[in-house]
N, C-alpha and C positions, 0 to 999 in steps of 0.2 A: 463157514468155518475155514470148506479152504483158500478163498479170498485173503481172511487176516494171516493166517499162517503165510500166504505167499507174502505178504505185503508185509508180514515184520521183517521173515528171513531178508526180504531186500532190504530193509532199515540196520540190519546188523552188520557189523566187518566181517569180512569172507571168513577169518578164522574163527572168529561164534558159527557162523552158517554152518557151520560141517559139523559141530558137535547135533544140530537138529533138532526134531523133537522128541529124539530118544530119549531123551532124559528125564522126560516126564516119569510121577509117580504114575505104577501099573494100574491098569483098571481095574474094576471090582466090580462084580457082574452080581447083578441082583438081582433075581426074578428075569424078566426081559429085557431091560433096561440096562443099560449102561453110563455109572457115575463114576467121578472123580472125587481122590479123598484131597478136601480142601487142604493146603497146604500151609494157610496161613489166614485168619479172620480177620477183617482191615475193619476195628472198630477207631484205628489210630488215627492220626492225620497224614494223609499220604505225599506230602510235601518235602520228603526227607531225601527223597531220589531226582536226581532231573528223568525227565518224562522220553522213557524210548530209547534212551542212549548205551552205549555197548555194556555197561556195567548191569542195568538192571532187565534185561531182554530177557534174563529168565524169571524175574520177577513178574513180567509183563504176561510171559505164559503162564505160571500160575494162577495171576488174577484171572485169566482167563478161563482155566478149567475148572476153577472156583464158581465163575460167571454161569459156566454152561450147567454148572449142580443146581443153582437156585441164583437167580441174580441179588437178592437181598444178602451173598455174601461176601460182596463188595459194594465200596463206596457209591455214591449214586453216579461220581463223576465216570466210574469206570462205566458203571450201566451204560449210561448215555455213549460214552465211548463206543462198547461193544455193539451196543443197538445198532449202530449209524453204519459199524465199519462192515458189520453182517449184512446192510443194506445196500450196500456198494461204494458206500462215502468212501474216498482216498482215505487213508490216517494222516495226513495234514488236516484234513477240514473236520475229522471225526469226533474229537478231544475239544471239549468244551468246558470252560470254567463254572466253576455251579456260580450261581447269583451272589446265595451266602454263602459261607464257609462256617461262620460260627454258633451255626448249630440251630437258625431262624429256620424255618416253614420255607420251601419254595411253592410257585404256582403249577399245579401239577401239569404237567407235559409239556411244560415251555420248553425244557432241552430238546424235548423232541421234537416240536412246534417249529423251533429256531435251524434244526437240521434238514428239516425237511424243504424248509422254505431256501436253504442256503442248497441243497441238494437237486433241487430243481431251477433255482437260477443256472448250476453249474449245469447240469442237461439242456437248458432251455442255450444256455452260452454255445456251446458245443456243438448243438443243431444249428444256429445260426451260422457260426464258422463253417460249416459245412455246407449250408447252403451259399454260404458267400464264395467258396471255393466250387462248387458245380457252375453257378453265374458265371464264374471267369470261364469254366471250362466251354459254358453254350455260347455263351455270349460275350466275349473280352473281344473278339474279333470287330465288333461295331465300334467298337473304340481305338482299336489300331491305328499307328499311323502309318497307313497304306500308299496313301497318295504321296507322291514325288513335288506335286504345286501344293499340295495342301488345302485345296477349294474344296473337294467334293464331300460327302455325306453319302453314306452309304443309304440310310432310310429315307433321304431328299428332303428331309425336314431338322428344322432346330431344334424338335424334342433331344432332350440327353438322354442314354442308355442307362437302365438303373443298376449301374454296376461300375465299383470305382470307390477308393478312397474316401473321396467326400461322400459316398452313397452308406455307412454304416449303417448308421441309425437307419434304415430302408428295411435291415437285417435285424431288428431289434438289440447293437449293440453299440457303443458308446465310445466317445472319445476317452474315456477313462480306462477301455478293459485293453486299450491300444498295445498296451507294457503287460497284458497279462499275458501266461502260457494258454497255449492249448492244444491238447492231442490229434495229430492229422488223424484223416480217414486212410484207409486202404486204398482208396481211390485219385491218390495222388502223390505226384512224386518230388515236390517242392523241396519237400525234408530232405532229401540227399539220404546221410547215416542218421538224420535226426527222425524221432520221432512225435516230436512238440516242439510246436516257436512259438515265439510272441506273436501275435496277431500283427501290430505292424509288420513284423518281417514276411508274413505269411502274405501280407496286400503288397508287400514290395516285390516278392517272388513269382507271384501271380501274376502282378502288372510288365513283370519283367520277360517272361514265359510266352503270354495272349496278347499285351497292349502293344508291344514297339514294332516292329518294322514286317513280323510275321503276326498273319491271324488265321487261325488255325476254324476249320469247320467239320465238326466230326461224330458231335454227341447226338445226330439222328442215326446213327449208324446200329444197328440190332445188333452187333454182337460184341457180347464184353470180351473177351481178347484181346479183339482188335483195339476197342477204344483203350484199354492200357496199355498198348504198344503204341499210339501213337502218343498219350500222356508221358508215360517215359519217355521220348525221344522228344518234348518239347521242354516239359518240364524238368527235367536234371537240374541242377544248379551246372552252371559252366559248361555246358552242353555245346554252346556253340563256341569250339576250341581252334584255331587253324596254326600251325606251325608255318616258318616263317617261309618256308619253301612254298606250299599251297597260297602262301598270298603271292607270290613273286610269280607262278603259274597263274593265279589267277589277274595280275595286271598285264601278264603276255596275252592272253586271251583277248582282254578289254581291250589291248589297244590292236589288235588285227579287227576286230570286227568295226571298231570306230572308225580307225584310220583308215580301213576299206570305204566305206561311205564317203568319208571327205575325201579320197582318191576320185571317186568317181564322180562327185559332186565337181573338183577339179578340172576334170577331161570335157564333163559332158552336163553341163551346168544347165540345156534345156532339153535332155532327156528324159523322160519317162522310166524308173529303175525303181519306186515304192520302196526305197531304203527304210534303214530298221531307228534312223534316226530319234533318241527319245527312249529307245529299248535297245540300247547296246547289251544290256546282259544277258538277252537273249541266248551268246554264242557262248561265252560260259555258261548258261544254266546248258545246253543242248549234249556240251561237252563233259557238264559232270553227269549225266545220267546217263551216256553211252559209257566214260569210263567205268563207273562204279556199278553198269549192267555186265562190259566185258567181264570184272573183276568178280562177277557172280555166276559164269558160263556162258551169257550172251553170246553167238558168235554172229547174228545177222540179225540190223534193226533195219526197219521198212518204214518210212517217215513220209508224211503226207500234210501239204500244208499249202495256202492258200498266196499272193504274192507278195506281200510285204513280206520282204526281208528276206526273199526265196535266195537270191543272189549271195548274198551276206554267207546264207548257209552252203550254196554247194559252194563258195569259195573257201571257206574258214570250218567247217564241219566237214561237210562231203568230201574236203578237198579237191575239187575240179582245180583242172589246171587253170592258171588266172589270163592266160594270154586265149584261153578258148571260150574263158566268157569275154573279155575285154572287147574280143573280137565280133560279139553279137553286138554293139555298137556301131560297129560299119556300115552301114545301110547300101553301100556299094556291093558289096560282098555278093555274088549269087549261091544258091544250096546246090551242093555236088548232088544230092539226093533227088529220088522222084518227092513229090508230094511239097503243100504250098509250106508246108515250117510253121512255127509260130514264134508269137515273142520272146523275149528274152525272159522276163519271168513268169513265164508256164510251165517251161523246159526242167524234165528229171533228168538224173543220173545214177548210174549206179558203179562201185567202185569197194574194192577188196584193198585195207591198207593195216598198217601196224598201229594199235592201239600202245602208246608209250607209255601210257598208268600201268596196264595191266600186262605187257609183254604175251599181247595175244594178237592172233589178227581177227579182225572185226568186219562186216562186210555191209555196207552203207547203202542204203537203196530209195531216194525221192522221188517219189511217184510224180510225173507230169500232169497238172490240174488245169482246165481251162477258168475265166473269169468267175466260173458259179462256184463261189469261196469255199462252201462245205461239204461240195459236191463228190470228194474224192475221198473223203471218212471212208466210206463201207470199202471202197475199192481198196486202201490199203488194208482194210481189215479182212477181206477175201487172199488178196496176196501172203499177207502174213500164216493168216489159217492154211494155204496150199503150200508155201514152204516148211511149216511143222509138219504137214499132213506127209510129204514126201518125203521129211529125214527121221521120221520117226520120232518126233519132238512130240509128245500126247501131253505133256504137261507145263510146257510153254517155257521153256529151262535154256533152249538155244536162242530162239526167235521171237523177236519183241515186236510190237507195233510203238511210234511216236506219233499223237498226231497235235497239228499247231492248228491255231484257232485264234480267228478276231474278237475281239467281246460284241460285237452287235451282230454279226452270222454265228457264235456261238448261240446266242438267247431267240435268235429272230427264225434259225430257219430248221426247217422240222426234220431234213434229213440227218441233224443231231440228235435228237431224240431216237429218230427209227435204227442211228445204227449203235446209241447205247444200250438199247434192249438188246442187240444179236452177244450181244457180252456173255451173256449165262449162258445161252441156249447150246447146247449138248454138240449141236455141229455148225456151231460158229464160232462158238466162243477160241478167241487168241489168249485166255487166261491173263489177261491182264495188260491192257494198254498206258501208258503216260500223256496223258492231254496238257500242252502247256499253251496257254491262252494269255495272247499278247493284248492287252488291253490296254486299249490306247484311251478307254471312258469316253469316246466316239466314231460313231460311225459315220463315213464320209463328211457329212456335215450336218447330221441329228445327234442331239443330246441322251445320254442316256434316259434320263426321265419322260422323252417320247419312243424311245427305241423298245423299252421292254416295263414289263408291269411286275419284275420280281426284284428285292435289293443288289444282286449282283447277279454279273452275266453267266453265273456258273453254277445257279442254281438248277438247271437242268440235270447235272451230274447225282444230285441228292436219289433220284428215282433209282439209282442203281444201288443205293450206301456206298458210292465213292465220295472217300475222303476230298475235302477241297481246301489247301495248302494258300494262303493268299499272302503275296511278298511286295514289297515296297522296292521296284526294279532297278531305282537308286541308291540302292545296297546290296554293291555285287555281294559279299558275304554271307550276307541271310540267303540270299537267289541261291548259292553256293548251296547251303546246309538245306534248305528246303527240297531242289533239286537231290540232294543226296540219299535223304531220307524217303522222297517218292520213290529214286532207284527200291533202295530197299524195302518198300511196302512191298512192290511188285512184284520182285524177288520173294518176300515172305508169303504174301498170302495168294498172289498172283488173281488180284482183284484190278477193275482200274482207279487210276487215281488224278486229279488234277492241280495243276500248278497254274495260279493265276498271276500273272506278271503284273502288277501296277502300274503303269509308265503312262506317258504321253505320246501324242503325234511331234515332233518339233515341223516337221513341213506339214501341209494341205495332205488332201488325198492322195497325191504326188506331187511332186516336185512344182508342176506348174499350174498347181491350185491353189488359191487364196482363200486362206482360212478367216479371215478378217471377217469377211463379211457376216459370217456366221455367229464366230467363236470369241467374240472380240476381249471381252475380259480373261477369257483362257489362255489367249494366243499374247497377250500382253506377258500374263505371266509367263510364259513361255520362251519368251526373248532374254528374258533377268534372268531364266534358270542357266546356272552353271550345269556344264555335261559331268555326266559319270564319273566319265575316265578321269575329267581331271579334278573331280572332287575326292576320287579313289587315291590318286596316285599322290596329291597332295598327304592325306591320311598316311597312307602306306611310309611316306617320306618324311614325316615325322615324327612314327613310331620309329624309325632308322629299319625298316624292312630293305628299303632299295634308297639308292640316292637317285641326290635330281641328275646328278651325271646319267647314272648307269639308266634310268626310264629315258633322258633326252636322248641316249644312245640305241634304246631298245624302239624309239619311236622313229629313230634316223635309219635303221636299219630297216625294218618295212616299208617302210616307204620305197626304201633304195628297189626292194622287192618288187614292189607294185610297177614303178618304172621299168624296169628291166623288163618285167613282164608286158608293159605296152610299147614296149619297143620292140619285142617278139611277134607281138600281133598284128605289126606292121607288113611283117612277111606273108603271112597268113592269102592266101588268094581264093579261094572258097571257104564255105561253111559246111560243113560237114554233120548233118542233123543223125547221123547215127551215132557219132561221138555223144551224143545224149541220152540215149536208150537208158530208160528208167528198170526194162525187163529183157536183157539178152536171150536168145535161145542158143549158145553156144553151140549144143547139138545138133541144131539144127540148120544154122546160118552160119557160113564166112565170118571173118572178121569184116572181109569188105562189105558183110551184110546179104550177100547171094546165099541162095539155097544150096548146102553141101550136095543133094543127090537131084537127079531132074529126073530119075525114073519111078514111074508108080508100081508099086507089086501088084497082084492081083490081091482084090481084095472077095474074089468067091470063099464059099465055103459050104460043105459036104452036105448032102442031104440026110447023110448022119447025124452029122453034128447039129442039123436043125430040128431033127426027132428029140434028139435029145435034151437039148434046151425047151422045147415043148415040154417033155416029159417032166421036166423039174419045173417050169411051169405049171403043170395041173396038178401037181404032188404036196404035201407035207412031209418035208426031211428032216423031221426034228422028231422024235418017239412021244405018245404021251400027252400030245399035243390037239387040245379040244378046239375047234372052230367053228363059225357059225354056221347053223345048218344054209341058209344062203348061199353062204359061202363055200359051202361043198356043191351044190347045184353048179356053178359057175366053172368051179377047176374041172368037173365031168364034163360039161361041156369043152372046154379048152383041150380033153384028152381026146369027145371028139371031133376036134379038129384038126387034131393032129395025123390021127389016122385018117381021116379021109382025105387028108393033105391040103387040107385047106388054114387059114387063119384072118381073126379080125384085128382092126386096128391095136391091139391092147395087147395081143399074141405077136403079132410082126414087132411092136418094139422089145417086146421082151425077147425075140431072137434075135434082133440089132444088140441090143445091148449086151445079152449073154455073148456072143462070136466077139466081140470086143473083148471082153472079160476072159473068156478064154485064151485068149491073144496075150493077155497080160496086161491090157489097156484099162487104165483106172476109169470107171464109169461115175458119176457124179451130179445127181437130179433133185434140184430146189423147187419150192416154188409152195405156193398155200394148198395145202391136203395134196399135195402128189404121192403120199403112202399108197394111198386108197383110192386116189383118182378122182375131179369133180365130179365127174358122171359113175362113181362105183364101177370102172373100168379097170384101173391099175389091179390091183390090190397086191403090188408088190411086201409089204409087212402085211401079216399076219399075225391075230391078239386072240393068245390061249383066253376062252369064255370062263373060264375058274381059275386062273391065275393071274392077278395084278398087273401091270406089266413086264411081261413077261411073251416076247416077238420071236417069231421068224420072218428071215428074210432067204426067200428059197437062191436068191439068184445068187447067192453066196457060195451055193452047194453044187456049184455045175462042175467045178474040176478041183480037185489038190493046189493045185500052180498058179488058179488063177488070181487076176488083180481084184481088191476089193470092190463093193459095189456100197455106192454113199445114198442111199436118198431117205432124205430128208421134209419133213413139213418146215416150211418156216412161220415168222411171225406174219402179222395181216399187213407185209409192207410187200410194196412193187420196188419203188426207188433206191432202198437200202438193201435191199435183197439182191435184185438185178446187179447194182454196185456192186456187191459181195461175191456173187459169181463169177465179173466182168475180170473182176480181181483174182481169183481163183483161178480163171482161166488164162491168167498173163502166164504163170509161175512157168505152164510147160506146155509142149505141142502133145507131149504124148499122153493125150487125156480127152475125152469127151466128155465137158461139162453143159448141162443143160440149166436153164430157167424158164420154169412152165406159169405162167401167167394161168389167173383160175378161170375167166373167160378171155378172148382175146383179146377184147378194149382195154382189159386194166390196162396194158402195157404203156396208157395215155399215162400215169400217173410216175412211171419210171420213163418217161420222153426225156430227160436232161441227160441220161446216162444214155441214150439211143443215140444223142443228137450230138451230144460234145465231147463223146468217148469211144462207142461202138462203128457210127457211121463214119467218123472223121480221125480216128484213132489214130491210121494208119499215115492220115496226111498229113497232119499236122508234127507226128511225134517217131513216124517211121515205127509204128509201134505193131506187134502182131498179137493178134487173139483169138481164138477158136469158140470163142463161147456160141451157143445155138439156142436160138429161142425159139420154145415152145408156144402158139397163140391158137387155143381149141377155137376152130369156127369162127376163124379172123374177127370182122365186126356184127356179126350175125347174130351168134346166142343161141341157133338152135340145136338140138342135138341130133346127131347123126351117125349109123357104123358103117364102115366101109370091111367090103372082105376081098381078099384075095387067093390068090396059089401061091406055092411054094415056086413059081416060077418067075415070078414079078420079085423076090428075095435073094436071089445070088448074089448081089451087087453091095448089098445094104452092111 
């Protein structure tokens, strides 16, 4: 009943609407029930009025409440009417002409027969649409056009995706219902202010949305929020909007990062430089996601990335001076520094400048990576977690991590994997990274269809429900809005997220690699593709955004830059490898890189103070607090060993570490089960036996003033762990961070982070780190306790 009520009042003009259904005759209570006194017997022919329109609206209520007294006291046409509208039929489809009118026999229940059948076509329509519009959502992405050549296939085969225009009928609907309406779901946002379209329009907005140059990967994602924030932000109508200034920034952008390559291609035509050739957009996509991070509080992103296109970036992102890379070309040049240097694209920097979007300052930081491509993921992900950790950033609001990535060391190699899982965990997690993965659709010289066994290289990301953004890198615009909209995931939900850049190699593996041999129809196409820049600037120069003057003047002018700057480099008589330092310790070193102080303090401490730290050792300082009977045996021991002045290996570190702590020194201990110790030795946390979780951590409780104390289990990883500490412990001198390996040998399995970071850190990159590893029982296995006096500890 209240269906038709709502569904006439909208049939009526506003000013019937307000008169309502007050004006009904009063009811008339009879017994229980409640009837209406019929107002009018239609034994007439009801032909006299047109049907529904503003004059007879209250005739229409009438029959109505006539209807609901007994339906024998209207015509049959109204019954049928009312049947259908009570059953949810719109009142366009409800109203049906009788067979005869002139007073013949109908077939009984044909009107209803006929409604019901037209009532579940329209449900049976409406589901379809609906599934056709979820298809676009999982699946419009295989139909994109992503690739820049246009060769590849994301499934590696010729099957078609069943989803698309010509795929209706797939949906059980028809070239015929093309022109018909239908009411969207909730669950999308095509309609703009509309809330029905035609079904073509609905395959047009759709195809508009999923298929062209972005494809969107999103609907394994578990939580509905999130999937309709990113649905709105693709689907809007006109969503992707750029006023004419953002395009004129964005072709200053394209042509630095372009014109930088052929500068250097220029100079140095049989160097070795892994230019970003093929993925010019690169340096705009880098640049909208720091801008539109500063514009959300960012003030320090910590970026980590492998060597293509490393150059590209500290020159045109980082902003390094150009005459101090220019000058890593000189092969004359010797290093003012101790240690043997490395090449030119390994080399980090870090650098504090004025962000010009946001009128903020930003603080820029490229971690230095040796040749093993994915090896420095955790590292910047330790770095980033130790700069929130020190500025009080708990929910990742200042400090960002970016990390870059090739598509075949994305998919190929496992230490991606090990350091997407540190994402959630309680004391890793950076709250949200930007992965933007240059995908060149080859690695050195294998195909992706022997490289990896899943349809794209960024299927790894799914494991975490990170959203995966996939752009066609031949469209700085979409690169633009894709990058913009990641900014803002990160910012919202502070989850991570990734950006897969579509693009090609235009050279070899480097510059003096022949891809021929390999890639031969790829690299064919390769040669006929026109570049970015000048397919952009073309476009731009047609809509009348820039003239051809004012871009040949903005191309003459860089240039003029880049020369200037190697004629600066000219002077240049050494190299200077501190001018690279990816992690300054200002604090601690000179500018010239010397140690500000050269004397040691003592580092004794009171046999007080070592009672006392014992004492909170053997204690529970927390009221209330049930533990395991074990576990009480254990601290009585520990209490006495403290009065006989004695302690074992598991006591002596907890008074190293406490006298740090007290000191004010941040203490900081990873590693698999180091809570509780492999051998049941630690058991620094403590787990109330009646309450959930629900921890003490005593070494918290030794003084008021002291620095916190971090230790942590991690995941069942060596490689990505170790990284993460190695990183952690770049950030500051004044910290003792450890990584405890669960027997000694694991540490074979994190050997690339020992070999290309730890042992040679320093020479290579002038780089300083305190990190200390923990290895129980080097390569042995067995177990063992060692005890001492309180006289073998003054020192510690």
């Amino acid at each position: 009943m209240h269906r038709l009520r709502t569904s006439m009042a909208c049939l009526r003009p506003i000013a019937q609407t307000a008169q309502g259904i007050s004006q009904a005759r009063p009811l008339q209570v009879r017994g229980a029930s409640r009837t209406f006194e019929p107002l009018r017997r239609l034994s007439a022919s009801v032909s006299s009025e047109p049907f529904l329109n503003a004059t007879s609206s209250n005739y229409v209520e009438e029959m109505y409440y006539a209807w609901l007294e007994n339906p024998k006291n209207v015509h049959k046409s109204w019954d049928v009417f009312f049947s259908n509208a009570n059953a949810g039929v719109p009142p366009g489809l409800a109203y049906q002409s009788p067979l005869q009118l002139n007073g013949a026999p109908q077939p009984a229940g044909s009107a209803s027969m006929g409604a019901q059948a037209k009532t579940e076509k329209l449900v049976a329509d409406h589901l379809a649409v609906h599934t056709l519009i979820r298809a676009y959502q999982v699946r419009g992405h295989h139909i994109a056009k992503l690739d820049p050549l246009g060769i590849s296939c994301v499934d590696f085969d010729d099957a078609p995706c069943a989803v698309g225009f010509q795929n209706v009928g797939f949906y059980g609907l028809a070239e015929s219902d093309l022109d018909k309406m239908f009411r969207l779901p909730t669950t999308t946002f095509i309609g703009g202010g509309e809330s029905a379209l035609p079904l073509r329009e609905i395959i047009r907005r759709l195809e508009s949305a999923y298929c062209q140059h972005i494809g969107v990967e999103f609907m394994f994602i578990n939580d509905v929020e999130q999937c309709q924030w990113i649905r709105q932000k693709f689907e809007t109508p006109d969503n992707m909007q750029f006023s004419a200034e953002d395009k004129r920034t964005l072709l200053g952008r394209m042509i630095r990062s372009t014109r930088f390559e052929e500068f250097l291609q220029r100079k140095w035509s049989s160097e070795k430089r892994f230019g970003l050739e093929g993925c010019e957009s690169l340096i705009p996509a880098l640049k909208t996601i720091i801008d539109k991070s500063s514009q959300s509080g960012v003030e320090s992103v910590i970026m980590g990335m492998s060597h293509r296109g490393r150059l590209n970036v500290l020159a045109n992102v980082i902003r390094k001076e150009l005459e101090q890379i220019f000058c890593q070309f000189d092969s004359k040049l010797e290093a003012a520094d101790e240690g043997s240097g490395d090449v030119k694209y390994h080399l980090g920097m870090y650098h504090k400048r004025m962000n010009r979007v946001s009128d903020k300052f930003v603080t820029l930081s490229l971690v230095a990576n040796p040749s093993h491509l994915e090896a420095v993921d955790p590292v910047v992900q330790g770095k980033t977690k130790a700069e929130q950790f020190y500025s009080g950033d708990t929910e990742g609001k200042r400090v960002m991590s970016i990390l870059l990535h090739g598509d075949a060391a994305f998919a190929g190699q496992g230490i991606v994997y090990e350091t997407f899982h540190l994402s959630d965990l309680p004391s890793y997690s950076t709250h949200g990274t930007i992965h933007v993965v240059v995908n060149n659709q080859i690695g050195f010289t294998t195909d992706p269809r022997m490289a990896r066994s899943s349809p794209y290289p960024t299927d790894v990301a799914r494991v975490v429900n990170a959203p995966i953004f996939h752009v066609n890198a031949d469209d700085p615009e979409a690169v633009m809005y894709v990058c913009k909209v990641a900014a803002e995931w990160r910012s919202t939900f502070h989850k991570d997220v990734v950006v897969d850049l579509v693009c090609y190699r235009r050279n070899g593996h480097n510059e003096m690699d022949e891809p021929m041999f390999t890639q031969p129809l790829m690299y064919k196409r390769i040669k006929k593709q026109k570049g970015v820049l000048q397919k952009f600037a073309e476009k731009l120069i047609g809509q009348g955004v820039v003239s051809a003057q004012t871009y040949e003047e903005e191309v003459a002018n860089y240039d003029r830059i880049c020369e200037d700057a190697y004629a600066r480099s000219k002077d240049e008589k050494i190299l200077h490898i501190k001018h690279w330092l990816d992690s300054p310790w200002p604090d601690f070193f000179t500018i010239d890189g010397q140690p500000k102080h050269m004397s040691h303090p003592l580092t004794g401490i009171t046999e007080g103070d070592l009672q006392h730290i014992g004492n909170i050792a053997a204690s529970v300082p927390v009221e209330d607090f049930t533990i395991h009977g074990g576990l009480s045996r254990i601290l009585k021991g520990r209490a006495n060993m403290v009065n006989q002045r004695l302690c074992d290996w598991a006591l002596g570190e907890y008074m190293a570490f406490g006298s740090l702590l007290k000191e004010g020194i941040h203490v900081r201990l990873s590693g698999q089960d180091v809570e509780r110790g492999t051998f049941s030795h630690r058991h620094h946390v403590l787990h109330d036996q009646n309450v959930d979780k629900r921890i003490c951590i005593p070494m918290n409780y030794i003084s008021p003033n002291q620095a916190p104390y971090t230790v942590c289990n991690s995941s069942l990883s060596e490689y990505g762990v170790l990284g993460f500490e190695l990183g952690f412990a770049m950030a500051s001198p004044n910290a003792l961070v450890l990584w405890e390996a669960q027997f000694g040998d694991f540490h074979n399995t994190a050997q690339c982070i020992i070999d290309q970071f730890i042992s040679s850190g320093q020479a290579k990159w002038v780089r300083q780190n305190g990190i200390v590893l923990l290895l129980p029982h080097g390569m042995e296995g067995m177990v063992h306790t060692e005890k001492c006096c309180f006289t073998c500890l003054p020192d510690l």
